[in-house]
C-alpha positions as CSV (number, residue, x, y, z in Angstrom):
1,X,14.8,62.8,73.4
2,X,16.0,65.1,76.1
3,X,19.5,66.8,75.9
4,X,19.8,67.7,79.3
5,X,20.7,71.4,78.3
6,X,18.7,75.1,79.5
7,X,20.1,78.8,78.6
8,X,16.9,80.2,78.8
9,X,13.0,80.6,78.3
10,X,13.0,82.0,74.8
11,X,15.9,79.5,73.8
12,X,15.3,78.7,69.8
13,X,16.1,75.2,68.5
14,X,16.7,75.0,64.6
15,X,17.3,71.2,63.2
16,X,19.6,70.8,60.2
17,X,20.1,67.3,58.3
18,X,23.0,66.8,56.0
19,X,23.9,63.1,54.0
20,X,27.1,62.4,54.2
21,X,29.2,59.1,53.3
22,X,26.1,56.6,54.2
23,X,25.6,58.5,57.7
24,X,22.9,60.8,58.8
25,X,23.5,63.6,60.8
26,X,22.0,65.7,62.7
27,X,22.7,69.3,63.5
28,X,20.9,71.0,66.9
29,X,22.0,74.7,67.0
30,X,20.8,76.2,70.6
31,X,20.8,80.1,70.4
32,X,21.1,82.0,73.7
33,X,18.6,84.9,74.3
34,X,19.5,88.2,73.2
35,X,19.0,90.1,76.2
36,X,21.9,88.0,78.0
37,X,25.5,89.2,78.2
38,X,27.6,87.9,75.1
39,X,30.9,88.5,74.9
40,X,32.0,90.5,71.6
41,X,28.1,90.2,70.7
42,X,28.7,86.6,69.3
43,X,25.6,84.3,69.8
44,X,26.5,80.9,72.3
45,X,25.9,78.3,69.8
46,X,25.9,74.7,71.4
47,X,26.5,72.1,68.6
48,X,25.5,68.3,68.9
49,X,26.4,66.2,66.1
50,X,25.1,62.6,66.3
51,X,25.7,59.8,63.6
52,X,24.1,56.9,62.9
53,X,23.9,54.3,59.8
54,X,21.2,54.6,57.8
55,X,20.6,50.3,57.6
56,X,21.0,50.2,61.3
57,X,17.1,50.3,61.6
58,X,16.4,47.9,58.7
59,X,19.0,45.5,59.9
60,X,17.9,41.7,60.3
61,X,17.3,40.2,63.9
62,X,20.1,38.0,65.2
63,X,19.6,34.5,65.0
64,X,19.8,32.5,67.9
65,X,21.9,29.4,67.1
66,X,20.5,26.0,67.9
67,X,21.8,23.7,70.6
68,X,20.5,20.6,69.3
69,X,22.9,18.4,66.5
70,X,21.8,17.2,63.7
71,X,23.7,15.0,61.7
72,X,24.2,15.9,57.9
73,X,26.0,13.1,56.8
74,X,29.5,11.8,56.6
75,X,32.5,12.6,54.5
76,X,35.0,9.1,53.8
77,X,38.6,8.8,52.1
78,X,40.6,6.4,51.0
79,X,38.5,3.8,51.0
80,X,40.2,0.2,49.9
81,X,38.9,-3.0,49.4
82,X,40.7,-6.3,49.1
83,X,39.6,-9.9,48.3
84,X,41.8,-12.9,47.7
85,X,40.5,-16.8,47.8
86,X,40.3,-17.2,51.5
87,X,39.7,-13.2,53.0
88,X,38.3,-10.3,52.6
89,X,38.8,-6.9,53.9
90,X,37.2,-3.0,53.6
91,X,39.0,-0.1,55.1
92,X,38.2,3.5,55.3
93,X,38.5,7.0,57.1
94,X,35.5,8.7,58.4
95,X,34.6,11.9,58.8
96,X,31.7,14.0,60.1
97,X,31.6,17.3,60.2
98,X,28.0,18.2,61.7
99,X,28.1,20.5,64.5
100,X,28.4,19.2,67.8
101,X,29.1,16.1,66.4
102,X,32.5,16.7,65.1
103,X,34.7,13.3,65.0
104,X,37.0,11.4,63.1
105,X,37.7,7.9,63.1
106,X,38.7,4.7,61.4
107,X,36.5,1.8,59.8
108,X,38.0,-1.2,58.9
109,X,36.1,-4.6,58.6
110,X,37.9,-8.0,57.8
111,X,36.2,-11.8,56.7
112,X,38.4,-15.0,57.2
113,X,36.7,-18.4,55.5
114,X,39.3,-21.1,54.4
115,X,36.5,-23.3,53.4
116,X,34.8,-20.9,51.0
117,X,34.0,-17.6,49.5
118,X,34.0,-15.1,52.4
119,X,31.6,-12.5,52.4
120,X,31.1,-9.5,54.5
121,X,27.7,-10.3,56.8
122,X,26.2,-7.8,59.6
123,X,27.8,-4.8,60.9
124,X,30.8,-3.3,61.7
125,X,31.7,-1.1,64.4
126,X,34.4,1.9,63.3
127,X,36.7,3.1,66.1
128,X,34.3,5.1,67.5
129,X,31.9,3.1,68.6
130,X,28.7,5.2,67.9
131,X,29.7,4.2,64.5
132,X,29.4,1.6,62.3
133,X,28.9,0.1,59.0
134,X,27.5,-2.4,56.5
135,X,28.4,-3.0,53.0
136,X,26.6,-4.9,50.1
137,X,29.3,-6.4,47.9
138,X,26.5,-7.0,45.0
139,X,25.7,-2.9,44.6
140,X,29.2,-2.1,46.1
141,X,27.1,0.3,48.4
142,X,28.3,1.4,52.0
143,X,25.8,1.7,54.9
144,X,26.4,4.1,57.9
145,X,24.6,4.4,60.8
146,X,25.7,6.9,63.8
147,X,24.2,7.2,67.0
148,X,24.1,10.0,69.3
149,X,22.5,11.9,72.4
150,X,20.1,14.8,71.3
151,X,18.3,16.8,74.3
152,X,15.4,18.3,72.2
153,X,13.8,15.1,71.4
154,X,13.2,14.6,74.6
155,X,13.3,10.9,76.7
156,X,14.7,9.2,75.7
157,X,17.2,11.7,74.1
158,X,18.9,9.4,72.0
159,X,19.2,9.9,67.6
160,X,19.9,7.1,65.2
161,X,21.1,8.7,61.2
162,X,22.0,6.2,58.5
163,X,22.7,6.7,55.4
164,X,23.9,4.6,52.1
165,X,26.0,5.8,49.2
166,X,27.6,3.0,45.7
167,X,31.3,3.2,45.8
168,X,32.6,4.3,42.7
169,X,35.4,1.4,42.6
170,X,38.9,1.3,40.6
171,X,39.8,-2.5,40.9
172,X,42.7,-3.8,40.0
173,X,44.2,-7.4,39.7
174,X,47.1,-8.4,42.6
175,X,48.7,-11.8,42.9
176,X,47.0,-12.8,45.5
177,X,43.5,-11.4,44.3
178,X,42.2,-7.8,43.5
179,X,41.8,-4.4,45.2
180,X,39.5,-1.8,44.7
181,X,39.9,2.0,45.3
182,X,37.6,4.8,46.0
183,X,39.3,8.5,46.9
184,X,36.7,9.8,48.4
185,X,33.0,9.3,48.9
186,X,30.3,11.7,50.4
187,X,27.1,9.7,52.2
188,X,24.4,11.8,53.1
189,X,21.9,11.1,56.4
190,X,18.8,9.4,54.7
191,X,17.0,8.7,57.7
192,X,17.0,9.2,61.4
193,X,15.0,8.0,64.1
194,X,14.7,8.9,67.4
């Protein structure tokens, strides 16, 4: 390193290091020639004190985020069910919370059969249409499937996730049937195709 300083040709360097408070330091004294004119016979001393922290050079490389969304999986509340003799109906909030894919919307589907037991057949869309569901009524188990536009799996660019979770049910009995209740349920991607 060069510190862009000259007194003289028989200029001395003397290096001093000193710990101090998870610092180093390091003290460059430059003494000035004796047979140059020094006022009150006191040596020129140029100091340079430079500090740096000792992990700086063991520090980790920055990671470079990645631009390409993955979907983890999907967070749902307040999820209801209802059945009487002639309709059937399963509402619920959904979340997700994957980056880039950030998005909230409402699922909701309803079955009308006067002439008998309705059942919940095929698949739903949500509100956001990239979403939508299915749900078994004999394992009480939710299906999601999302799709969405990813540019690193090149053309076409375009992810399907799903993923399937049991509904831990409360049901109660109603005068004109039952309802069931979930809080909250948690269904993770178990499969994605591209």
């Amino acid at each position: 390193m060069s510190l862009g300083i000259k007194v003289g040709e028989s200029t001395t360097f003397h290096l001093h290091h000193h710990n101090h408070n998870s610092a180093f330091y390091r003290f460059i004294t430059i003494k000035q020639p004796h047979n140059l004119p020094i006022q009150n016979h006191n040596k020129m001393r140029f100091t340079i004190a430079v500090s740096a922290l000792i992990g700086l050079a063991a520090a980790a490389p920055a990671v470079t985020p990645t631009k390409c969304p993955v979907d983890q999986g999907w967070e749902l509340s307040n999820i209801i069910k209802e059945t009487s003799n002639i309709a059937k109906s399963l509402k619920f909030n959904l979340k997700d919370t994957s980056k880039g894919l950030e998005i909230t919307t409402k699922c909701e589907a309803i079955v009308v059969n006067k002439t008998s037991t309705p059942t919940f057949e095929g698949s739903y869309s949500c509100g956001e249409q990239s979403i939508d569901f299915s749900f078994d009524e004999d394992t009480s188990t939710i299906h999601v499937h999302r799709g969405y536009t990813d540019p690193c799996v090149g053309t076409p660019d375009f992810v399907q996730a799903f993923g399937q979770k049991v509904v831990p049910f409360t049901t109660l009995t109603t005068s004109y049937g039952s309802e069931s209740k979930a809080s909250k349920l948690y269904i993770p991607v178990t499969a994605m195709t591209a």
